[in-house]
OpenMM code with the backbone's topology and positions (N, CA, C; nanometers):
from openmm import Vec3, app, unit

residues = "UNK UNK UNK UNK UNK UNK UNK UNK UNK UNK UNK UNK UNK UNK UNK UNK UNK UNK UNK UNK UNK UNK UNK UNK UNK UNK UNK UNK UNK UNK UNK UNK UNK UNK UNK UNK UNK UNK UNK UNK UNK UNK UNK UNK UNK UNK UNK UNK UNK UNK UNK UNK UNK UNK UNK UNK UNK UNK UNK UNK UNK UNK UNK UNK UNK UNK UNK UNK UNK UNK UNK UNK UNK UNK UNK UNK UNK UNK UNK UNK UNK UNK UNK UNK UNK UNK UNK UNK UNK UNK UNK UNK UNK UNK UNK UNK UNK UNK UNK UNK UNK UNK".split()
positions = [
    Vec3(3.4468, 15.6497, 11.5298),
    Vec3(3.5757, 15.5929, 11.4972),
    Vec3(3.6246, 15.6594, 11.3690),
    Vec3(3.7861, 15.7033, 11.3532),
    Vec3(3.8451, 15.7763, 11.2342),
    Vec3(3.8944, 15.6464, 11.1780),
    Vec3(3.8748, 15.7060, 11.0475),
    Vec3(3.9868, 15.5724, 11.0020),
    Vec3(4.0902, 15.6495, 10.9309),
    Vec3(4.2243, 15.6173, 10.9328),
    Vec3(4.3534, 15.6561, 10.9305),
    Vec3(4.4243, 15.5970, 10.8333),
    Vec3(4.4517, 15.6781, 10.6931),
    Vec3(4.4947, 15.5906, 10.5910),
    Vec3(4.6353, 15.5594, 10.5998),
    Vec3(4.6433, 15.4711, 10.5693),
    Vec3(4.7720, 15.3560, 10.5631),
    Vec3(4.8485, 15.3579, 10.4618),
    Vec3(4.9847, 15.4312, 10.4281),
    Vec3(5.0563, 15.3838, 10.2793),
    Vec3(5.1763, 15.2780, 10.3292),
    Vec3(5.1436, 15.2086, 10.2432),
    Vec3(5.2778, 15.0844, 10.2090),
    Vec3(5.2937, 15.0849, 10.1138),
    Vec3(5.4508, 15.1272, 10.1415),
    Vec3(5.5543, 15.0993, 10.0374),
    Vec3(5.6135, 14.9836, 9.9820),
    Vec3(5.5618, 14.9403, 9.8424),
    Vec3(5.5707, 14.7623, 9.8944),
    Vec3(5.7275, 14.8163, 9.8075),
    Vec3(5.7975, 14.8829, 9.7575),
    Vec3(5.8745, 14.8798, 9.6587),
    Vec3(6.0161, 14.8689, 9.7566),
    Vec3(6.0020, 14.8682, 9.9429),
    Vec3(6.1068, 14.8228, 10.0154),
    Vec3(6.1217, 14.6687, 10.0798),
    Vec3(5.9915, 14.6296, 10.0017),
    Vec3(5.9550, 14.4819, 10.0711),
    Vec3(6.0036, 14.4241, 9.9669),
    Vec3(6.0741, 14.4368, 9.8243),
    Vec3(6.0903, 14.3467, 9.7659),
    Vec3(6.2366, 14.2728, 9.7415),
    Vec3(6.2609, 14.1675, 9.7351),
    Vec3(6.3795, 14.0991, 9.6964),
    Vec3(6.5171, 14.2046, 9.6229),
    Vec3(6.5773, 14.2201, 9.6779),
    Vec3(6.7482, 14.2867, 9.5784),
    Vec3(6.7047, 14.2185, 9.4044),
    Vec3(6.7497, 14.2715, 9.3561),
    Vec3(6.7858, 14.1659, 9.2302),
    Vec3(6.9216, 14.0976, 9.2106),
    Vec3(6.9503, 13.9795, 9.2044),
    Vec3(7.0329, 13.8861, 9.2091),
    Vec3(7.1457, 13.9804, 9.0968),
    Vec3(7.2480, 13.9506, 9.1731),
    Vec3(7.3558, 14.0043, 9.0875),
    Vec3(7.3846, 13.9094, 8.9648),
    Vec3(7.4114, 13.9920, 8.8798),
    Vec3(7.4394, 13.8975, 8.7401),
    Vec3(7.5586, 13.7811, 8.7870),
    Vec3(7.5769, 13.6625, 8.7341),
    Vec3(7.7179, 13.5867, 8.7376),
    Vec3(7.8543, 13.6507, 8.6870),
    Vec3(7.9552, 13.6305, 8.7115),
    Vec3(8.0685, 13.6919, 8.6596),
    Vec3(8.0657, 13.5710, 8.5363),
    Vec3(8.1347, 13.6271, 8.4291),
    Vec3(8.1954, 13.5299, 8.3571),
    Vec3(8.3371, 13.4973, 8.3631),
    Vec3(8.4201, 13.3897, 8.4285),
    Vec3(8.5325, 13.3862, 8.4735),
    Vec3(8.5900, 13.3405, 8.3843),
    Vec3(8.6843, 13.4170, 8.3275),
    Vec3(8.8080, 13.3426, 8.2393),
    Vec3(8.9320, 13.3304, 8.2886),
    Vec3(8.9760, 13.2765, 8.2079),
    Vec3(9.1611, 13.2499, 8.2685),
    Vec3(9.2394, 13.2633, 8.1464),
    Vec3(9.3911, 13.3412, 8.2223),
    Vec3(9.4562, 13.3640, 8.0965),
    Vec3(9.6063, 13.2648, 8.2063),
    Vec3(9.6965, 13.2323, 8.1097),
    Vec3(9.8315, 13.2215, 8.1742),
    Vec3(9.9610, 13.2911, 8.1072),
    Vec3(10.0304, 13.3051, 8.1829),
    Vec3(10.1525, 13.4343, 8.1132),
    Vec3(10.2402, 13.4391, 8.2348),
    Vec3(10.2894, 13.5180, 8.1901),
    Vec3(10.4200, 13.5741, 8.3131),
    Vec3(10.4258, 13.6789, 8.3455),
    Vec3(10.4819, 13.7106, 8.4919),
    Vec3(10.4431, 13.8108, 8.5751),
    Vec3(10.5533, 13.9295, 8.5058),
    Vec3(10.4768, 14.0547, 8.4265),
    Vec3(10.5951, 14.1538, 8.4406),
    Vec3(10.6377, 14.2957, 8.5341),
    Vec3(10.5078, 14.2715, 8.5894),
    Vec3(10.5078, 14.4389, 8.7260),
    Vec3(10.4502, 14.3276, 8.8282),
    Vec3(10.4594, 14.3900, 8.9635),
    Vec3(10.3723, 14.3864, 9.0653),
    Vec3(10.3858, 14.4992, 9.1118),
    Vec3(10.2805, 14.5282, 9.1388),
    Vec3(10.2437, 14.7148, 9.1788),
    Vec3(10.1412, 14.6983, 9.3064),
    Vec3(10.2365, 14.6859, 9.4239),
    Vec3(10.1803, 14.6970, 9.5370),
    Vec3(10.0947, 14.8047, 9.6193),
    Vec3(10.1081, 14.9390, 9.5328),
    Vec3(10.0361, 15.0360, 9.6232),
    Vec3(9.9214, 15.0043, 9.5272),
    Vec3(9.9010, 14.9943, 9.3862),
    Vec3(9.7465, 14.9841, 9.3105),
    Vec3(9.7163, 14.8673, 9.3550),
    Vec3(9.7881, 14.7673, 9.3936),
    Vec3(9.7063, 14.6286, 9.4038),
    Vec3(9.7691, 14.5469, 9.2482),
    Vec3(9.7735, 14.5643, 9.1713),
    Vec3(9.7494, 14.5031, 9.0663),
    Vec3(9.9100, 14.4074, 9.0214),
    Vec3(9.9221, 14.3198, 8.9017),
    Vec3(10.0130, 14.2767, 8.8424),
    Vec3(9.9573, 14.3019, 8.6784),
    Vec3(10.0828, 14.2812, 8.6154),
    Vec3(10.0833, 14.3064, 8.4620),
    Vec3(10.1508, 14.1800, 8.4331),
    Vec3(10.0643, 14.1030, 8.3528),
    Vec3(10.0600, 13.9966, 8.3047),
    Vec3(10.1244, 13.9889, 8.1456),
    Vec3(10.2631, 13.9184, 8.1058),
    Vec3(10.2375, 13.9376, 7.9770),
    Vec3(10.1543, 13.7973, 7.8921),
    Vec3(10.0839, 13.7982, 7.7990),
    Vec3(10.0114, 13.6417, 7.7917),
    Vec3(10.0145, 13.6824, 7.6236),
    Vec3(9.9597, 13.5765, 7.5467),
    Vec3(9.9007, 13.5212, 7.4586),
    Vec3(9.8912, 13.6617, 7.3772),
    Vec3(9.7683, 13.7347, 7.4168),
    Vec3(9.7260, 13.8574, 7.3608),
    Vec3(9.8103, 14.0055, 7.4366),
    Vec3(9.9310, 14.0032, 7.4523),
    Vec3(9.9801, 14.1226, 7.5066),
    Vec3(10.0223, 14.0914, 7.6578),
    Vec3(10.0188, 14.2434, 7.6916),
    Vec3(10.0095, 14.2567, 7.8321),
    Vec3(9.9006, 14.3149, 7.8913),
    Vec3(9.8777, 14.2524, 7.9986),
    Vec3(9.7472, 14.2560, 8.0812),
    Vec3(9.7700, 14.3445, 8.2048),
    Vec3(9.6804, 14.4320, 8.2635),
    Vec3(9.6936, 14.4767, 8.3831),
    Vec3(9.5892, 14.4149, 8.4416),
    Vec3(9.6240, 14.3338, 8.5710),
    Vec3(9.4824, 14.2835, 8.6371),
    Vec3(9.4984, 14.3092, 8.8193),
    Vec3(9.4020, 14.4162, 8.8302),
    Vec3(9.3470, 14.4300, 8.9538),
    Vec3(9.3566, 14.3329, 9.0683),
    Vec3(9.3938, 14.3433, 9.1589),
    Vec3(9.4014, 14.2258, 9.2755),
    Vec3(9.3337, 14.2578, 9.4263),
    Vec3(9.2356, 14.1897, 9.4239),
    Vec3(9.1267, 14.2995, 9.5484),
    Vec3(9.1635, 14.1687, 9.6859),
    Vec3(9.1046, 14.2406, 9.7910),
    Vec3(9.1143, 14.1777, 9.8994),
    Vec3(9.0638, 13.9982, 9.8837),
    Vec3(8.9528, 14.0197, 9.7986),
    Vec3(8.8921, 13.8314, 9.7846),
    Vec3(8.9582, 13.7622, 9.6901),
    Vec3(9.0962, 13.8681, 9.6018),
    Vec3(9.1607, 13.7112, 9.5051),
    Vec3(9.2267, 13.6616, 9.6271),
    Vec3(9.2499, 13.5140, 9.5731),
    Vec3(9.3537, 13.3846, 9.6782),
    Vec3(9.4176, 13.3748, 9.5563),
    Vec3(9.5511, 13.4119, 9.6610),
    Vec3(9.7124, 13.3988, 9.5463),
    Vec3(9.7602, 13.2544, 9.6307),
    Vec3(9.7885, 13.1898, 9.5355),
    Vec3(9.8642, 13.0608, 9.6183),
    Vec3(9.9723, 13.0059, 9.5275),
    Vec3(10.0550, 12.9462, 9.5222),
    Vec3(10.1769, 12.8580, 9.5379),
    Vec3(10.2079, 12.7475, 9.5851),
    Vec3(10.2194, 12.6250, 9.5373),
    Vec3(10.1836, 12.4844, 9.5754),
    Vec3(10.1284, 12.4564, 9.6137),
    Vec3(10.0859, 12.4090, 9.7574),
    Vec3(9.9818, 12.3691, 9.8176),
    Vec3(9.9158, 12.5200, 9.9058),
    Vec3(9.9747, 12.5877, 9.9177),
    Vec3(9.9673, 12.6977, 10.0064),
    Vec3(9.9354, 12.8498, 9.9464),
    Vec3(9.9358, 12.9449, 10.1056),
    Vec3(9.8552, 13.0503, 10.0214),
    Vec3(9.9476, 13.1735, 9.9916),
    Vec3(9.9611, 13.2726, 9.9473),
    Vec3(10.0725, 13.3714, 9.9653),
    Vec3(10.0293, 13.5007, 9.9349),
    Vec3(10.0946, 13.6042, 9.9571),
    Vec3(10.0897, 13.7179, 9.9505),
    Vec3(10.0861, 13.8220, 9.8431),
    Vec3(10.0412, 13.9051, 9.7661),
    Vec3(10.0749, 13.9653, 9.6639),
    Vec3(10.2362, 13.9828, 9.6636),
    Vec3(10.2928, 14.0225, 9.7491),
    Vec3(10.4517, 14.0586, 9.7985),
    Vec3(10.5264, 13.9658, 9.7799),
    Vec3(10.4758, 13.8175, 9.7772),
    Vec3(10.5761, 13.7080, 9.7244),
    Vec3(10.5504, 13.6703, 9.5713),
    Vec3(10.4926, 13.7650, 9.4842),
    Vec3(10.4777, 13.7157, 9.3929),
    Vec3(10.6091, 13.7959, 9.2960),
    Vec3(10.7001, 13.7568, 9.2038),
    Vec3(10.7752, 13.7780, 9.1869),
    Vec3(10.7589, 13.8063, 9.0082),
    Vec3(10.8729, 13.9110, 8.9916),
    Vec3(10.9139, 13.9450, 8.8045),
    Vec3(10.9521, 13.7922, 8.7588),
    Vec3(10.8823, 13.7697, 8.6763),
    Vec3(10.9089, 13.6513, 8.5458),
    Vec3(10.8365, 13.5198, 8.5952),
    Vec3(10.7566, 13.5439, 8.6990),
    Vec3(10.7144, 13.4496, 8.7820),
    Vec3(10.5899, 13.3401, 8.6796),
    Vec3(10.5789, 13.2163, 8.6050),
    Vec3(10.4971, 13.2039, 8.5454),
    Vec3(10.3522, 13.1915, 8.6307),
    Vec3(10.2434, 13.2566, 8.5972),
    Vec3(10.1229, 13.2616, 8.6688),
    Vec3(9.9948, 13.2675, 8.5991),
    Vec3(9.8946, 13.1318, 8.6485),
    Vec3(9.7717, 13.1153, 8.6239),
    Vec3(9.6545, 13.1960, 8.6510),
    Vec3(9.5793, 13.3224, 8.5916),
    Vec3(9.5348, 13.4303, 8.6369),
    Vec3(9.3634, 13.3710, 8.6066),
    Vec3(9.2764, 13.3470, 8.7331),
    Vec3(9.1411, 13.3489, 8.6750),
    Vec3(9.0437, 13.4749, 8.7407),
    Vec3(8.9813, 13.5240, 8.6034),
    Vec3(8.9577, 13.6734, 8.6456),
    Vec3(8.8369, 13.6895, 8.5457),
    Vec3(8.7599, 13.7995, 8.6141),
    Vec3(8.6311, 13.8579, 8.4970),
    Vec3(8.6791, 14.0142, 8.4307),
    Vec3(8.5548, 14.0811, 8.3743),
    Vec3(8.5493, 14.2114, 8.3035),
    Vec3(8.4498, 14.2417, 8.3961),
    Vec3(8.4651, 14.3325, 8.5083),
    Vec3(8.3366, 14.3718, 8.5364),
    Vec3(8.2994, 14.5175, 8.4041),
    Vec3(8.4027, 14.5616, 8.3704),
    Vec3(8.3835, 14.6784, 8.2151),
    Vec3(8.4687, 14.6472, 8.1489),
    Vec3(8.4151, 14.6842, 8.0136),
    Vec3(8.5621, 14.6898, 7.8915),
    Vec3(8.7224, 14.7499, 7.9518),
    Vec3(8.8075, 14.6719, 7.9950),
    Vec3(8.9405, 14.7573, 7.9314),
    Vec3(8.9857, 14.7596, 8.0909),
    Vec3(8.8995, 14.6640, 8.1397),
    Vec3(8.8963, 14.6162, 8.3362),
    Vec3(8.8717, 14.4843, 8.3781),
    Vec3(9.0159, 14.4534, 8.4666),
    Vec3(9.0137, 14.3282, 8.5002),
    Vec3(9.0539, 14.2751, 8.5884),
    Vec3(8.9963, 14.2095, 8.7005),
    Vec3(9.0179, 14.1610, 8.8075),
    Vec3(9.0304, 14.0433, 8.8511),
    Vec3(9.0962, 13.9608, 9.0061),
    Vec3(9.1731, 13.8950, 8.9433),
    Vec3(9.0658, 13.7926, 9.0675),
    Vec3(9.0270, 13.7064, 9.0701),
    Vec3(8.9152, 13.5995, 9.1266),
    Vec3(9.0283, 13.5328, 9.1932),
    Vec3(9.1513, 13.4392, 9.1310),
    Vec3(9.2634, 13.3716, 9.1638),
    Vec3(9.3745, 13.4006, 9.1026),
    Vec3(9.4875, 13.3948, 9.1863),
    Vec3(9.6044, 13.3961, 9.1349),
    Vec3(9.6802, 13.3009, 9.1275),
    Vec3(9.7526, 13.1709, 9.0738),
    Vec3(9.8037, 13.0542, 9.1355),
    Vec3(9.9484, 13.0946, 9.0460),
    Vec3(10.0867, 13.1120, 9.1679),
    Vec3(10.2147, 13.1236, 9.0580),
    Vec3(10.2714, 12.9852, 9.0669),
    Vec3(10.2953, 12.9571, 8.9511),
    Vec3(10.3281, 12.8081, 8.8826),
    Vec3(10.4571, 12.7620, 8.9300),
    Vec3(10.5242, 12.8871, 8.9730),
    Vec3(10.6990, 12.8908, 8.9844),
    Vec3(10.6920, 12.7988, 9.0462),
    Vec3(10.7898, 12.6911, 9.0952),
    Vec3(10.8060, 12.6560, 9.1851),
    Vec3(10.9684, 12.6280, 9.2788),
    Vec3(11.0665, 12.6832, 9.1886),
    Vec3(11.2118, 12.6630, 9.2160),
    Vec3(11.1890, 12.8311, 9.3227),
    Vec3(11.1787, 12.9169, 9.4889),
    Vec3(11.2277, 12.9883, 9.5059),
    Vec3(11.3075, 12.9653, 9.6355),
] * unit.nanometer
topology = app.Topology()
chain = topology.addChain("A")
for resn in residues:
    res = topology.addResidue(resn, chain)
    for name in ("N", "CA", "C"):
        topology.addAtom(name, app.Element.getBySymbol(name[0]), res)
């Protein structure tokens, strides 16, 4: 009888490492761009103006309901909750526009 050595790789058997948590903040301000081909809106708030990223998983909504980047409108007041995944980058978790007269 041969015996036939065996390698295992245990370094594919092991667990992912858990992605860090986002730290979610929120800013509120008013809408001054919407820039539909980048995705994004420019927020003016508190500390300036903001450019914040808008990916397929933010939920933009408006009263009870949900809406579109495309209905979000110039001067529109809006509740932005969003992380840093890097310095000087920011994306947008939720969008809720406050407006409610359209």
């Amino acid at each position: 009888m041969a015996f036939i050595p065996l390698v295992i790789n245990v370094g594919h058997c092991q667990k992912p490492a858990a992605e860090e948590p986002k730290e979610i903040k929120r800013l509120f301000g008013t809408v001054a761009k919407v820039e539909f081909v980048m995705s994004s809106i420019m927020v003016i708030c508190d500390f300036g103006y903001v450019n914040i990223d808008v990916t397929d998983a933010t939920v933009i909504t408006r009263g009870s309901g949900q809406i579109a980047l495309d209905e979000i409108d110039l001067e529109d007041s809006v509740i932005v909750h969003y992380y840093n995944p890097e310095p000087g980058k920011y994306v947008a978790v939720s969008i809720r526009d406050s407006t409610t007269e359209k």
